[in-house]
N, C-alpha and C positions, 0 to 999 in steps of 0.2 A: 314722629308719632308720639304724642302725648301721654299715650297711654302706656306704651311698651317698658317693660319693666328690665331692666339689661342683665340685671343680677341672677333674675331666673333663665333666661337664653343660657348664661356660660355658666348655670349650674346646670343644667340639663346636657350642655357639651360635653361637663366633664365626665358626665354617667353615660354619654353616646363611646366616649374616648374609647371604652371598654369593649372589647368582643370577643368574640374568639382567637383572634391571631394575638391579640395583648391582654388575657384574662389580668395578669397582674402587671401594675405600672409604678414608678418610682415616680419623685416629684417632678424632677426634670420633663420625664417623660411626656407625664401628664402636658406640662407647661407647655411643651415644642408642639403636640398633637393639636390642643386647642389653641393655641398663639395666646395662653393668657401670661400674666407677669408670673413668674416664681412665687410672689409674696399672694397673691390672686390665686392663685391655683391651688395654696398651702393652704388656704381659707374656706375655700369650696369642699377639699378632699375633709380636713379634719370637721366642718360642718354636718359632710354625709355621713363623716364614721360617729357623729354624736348623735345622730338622727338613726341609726342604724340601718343604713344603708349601702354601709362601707367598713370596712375592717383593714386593719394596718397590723404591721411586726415594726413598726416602725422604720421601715425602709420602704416597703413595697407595700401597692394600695392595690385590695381586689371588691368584684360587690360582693353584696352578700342576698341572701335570697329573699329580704325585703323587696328589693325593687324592682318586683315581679310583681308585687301591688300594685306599680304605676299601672302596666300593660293591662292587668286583668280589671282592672277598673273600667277600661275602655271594653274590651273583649268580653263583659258581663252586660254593660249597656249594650252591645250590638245584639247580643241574643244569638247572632248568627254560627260562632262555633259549635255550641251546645245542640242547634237544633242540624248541622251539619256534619256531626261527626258520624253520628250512628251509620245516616247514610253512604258517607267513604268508607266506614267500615264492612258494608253489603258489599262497595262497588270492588274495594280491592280487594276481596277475597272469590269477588266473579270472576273479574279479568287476570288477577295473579299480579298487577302492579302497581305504582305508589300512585295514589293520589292525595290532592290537595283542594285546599281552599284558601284564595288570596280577594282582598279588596285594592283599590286603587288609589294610591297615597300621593297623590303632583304625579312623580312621572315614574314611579316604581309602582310594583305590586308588595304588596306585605303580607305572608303567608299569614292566615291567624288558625286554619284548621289541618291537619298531615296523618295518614295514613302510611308510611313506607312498608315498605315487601321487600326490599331489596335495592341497594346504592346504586346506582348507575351515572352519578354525578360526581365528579371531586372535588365539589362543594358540599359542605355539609349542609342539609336543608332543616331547619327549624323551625318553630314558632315564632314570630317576629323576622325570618329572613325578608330582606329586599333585595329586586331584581331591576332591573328597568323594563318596562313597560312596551317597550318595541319589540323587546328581543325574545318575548315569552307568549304565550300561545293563550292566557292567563289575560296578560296585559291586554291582547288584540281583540278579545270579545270585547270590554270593557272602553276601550280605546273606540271601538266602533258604534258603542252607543254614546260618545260625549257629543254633547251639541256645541261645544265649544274647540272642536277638533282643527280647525283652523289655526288656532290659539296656539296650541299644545305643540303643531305641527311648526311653526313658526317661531317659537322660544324654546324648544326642546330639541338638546344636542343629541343627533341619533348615532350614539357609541358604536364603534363597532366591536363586540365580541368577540367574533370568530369569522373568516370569508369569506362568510356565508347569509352573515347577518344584511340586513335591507336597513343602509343608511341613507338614499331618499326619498324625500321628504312627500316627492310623486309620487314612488314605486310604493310607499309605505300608506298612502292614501289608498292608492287603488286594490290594494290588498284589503286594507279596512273593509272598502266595499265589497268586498268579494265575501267577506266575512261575514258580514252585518245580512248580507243577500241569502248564505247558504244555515246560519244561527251558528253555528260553528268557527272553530281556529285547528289550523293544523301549522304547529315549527317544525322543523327539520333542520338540526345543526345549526342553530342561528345564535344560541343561549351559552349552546357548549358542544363541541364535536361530539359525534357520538348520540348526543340525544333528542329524540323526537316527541313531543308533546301535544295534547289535544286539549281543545278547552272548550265549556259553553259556557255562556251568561245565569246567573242566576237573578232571578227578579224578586221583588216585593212590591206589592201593589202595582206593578207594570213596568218598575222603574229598575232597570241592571244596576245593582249597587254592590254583586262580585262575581268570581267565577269559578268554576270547578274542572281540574285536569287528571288526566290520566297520563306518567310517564311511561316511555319505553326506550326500549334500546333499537337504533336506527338497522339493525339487523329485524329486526318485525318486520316480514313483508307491507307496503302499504296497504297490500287487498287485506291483508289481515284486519288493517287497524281500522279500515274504512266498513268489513264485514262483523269484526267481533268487538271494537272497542269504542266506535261511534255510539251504537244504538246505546249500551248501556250507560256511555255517558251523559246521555241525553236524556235518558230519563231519570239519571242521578238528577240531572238540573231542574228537570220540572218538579221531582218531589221533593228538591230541599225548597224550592221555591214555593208551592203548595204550603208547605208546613210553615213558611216565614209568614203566609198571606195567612193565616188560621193564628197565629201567636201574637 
């Protein structure tokens, strides 16, 4: 591809490098993560720390809170946090639990809106977390409106997580439908033992372009979740969708 520009790929690598398990990196470090040269990698990291995007002690490279630019650049064009948070904030202080907002990124979801109540994951969940898309209740609304699901289902390795997770590619179809049929997603230990999730579609103009969940801990009776945590999720979805179709 003619146009692909390779110096921007393995600079964005090396800002991916960074997370939470490795907030700060040495050069080596950096180098082995992204498979670039030593002398490559030295060029990128002191580039970001000139750009201010990166700070050093001269041993150890961490970011720094410029590069929160990049995300909210995207995250101000969607419009969709801003107009979906207020409403997670109703929803989880009705039902008492964390909810969220993810859009669909290739074959993960990426949180971009979070409400927590209370941890029940031993993951930390964030802004910009990713999950894969199979295995979340998030992904499954979203999943079941692609018209290219075929695609997705055919090139996309379905991980397994936990025992419990649904890694064929049949079982994972017919679920879809069951999904896309009832507007809802219901996980149960698929993502992470322990935790049960529910998700609807959100729309703009007709078109699902993310979703909205409420977590629990798999001790919630289901009658519960099915009698107290459905309906309101449900209409979390239709009003953040209303207010996206009005902006």
């Amino acid at each position: 591809m003619s146009d692909f520009v390779q110096s921007l790929e393995r600079g964005l690598a090396v800002i991916r490098a960074f997370d939470a398990d490795h907030p700060e990196m040495t050069l080596s470090d950096v180098a082995r993560v992204t498979g670039l040269t030593r002398a490559a990698a030295r060029r990128f990291l002191l580039t970001l720390v000139d750009l201010g995007y990166m700070r050093t002690d001269g041993r150890l490279f961490t970011l720094r809170p410029k590069v929160l630019e990049l995300g909210y650049s995207y995250l101000s064009s969607l419009g969709l946090p801003d107009v979906a948070q207020p409403h997670l904030e109703k929803l989880a202080a009705e039902v008492h639990e964390s909810c969220s907002v993810s859009v669909l990124d290739g074959s993960d979801i990426v949180y971009v809106a979070r409400v927590p109540t209370k941890r029940i994951m031993n993951v930390m969940i964030e802004i910009g977390t990713r999950f894969p898309a199979h295995a979340t209740s998030m992904g499954r609304v979203m999943l079941a409106a692609q018209e290219n699901l075929d695609d997705f289902l055919a090139t996309t390795p379905l991980t397994a997580l936990t025992d419990r997770t649904i890694t064929d590619p049949v079982e994972l179809k017919s679920e879809l439908s069951r999904v896309r049929a009832q507007g809802w997603s219901m996980v149960d230990g698929e993502l992470e033992h322990g935790l049960r999730s529910i998700a609807a579609p959100i729309r703009n103009k007709g078109k699902v372009i993310a979703a909205v969940n409420i977590s629990t801990h798999v001790s919630r009776p289901i009658e519960s979740v099915h009698d107290d945590l459905v309906p309101p999720l449900l209409a979390t979805a239709e009003a953040i969708s209303a207010d996206l179709n009005l902006s």
